[in-house]
N, C-alpha and C positions, 0 to 999 in steps of 0.2 A: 945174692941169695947164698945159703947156708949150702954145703956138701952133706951128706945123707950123713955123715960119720960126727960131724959139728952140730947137727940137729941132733940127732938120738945124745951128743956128750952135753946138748943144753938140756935137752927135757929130764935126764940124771940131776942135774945141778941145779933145775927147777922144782925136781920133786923135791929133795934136800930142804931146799931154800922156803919152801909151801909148808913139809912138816914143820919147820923148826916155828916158823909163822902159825901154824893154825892148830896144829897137833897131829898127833898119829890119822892117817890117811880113816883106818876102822872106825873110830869113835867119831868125825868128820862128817863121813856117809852115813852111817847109822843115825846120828843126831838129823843129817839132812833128808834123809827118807823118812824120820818119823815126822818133821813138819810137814816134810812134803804130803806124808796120810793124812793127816791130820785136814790138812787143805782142799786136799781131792777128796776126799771122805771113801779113801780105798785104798789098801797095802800098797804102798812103793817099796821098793826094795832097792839096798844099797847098787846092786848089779842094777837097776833100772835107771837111777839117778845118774852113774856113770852112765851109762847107755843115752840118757838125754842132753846132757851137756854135750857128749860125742856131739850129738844130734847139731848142738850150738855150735861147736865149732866148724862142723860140715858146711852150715848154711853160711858162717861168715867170710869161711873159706869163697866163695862165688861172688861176694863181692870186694876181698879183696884179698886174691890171689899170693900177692907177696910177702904178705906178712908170716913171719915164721911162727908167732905167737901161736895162729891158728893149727900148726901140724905139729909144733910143742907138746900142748896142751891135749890138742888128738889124741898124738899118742899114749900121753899120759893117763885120759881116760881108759885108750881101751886097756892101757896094764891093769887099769882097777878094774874093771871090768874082767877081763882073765878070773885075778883076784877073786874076785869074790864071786866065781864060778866054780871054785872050787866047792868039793863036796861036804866040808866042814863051815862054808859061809854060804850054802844057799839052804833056806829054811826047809823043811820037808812039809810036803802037802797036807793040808788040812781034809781028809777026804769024807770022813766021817762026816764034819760040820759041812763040808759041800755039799754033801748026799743028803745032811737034814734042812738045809736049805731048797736046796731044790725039790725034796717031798714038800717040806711048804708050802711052797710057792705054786704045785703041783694042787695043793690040796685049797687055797684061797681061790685061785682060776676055776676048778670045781667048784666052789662053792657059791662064784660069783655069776657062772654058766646056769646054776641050779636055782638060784636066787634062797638057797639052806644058807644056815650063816646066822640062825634065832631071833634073825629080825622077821620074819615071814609070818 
């Protein structure tokens, strides 16, 4: 097994080695969280996408403990993760379009409770 100082000098040498391979870490996640909307038919966000791979490496971590891959890559999520926690990469709230959603959805549930709605 790896010393805490040789795992964090690989996960360095693996991000390197990943950019150079796939491109910049930004355009990577962005590309991955808009199929990933696309799929789930609901906003994923780059911070989400790191957040669920973590996820993957947690669970593979339990079955098989020694592999350094899995606390590699860990960490490398959660750096993205950091990343794009920052105030310049996390999108600002849509509140307006919440709030007209949920009148909505507010106002169909009335309408459905009332049986109004012009089919009556």
């Amino acid at each position: 097994m790896m010393n805490h100082i040789e795992v964090m000098t690989q996960a360095v040498h693996t991000l390197r080695s990943r950019g150079d391979q796939y491109g910049p870490v930004e355009a990577s996640f962005d590309r991955i969280s808009k199929i990933a909307s696309l799929i789930l038919n609901m906003e994923v966000t780059p911070r989400e996408v790191a957040a669920i791979l973590h996820a993957v490496k947690l669970s593979r971590m339990s079955n098989d403990p020694g592999n350094p891959d899995h606390y590699i890559d860990g960490i490398n999520y959660m750096s993205f993760m950091a990343q794009f926690s920052t105030p310049q990469n996390v999108p600002a709230p849509n509140v307006e379009g919440e709030i007209a959603s949920l009148a909505r959805q507010s106002v169909e549930t009335s309408q459905e409770y009332t049986g109004a709605g012009g089919n009556s």
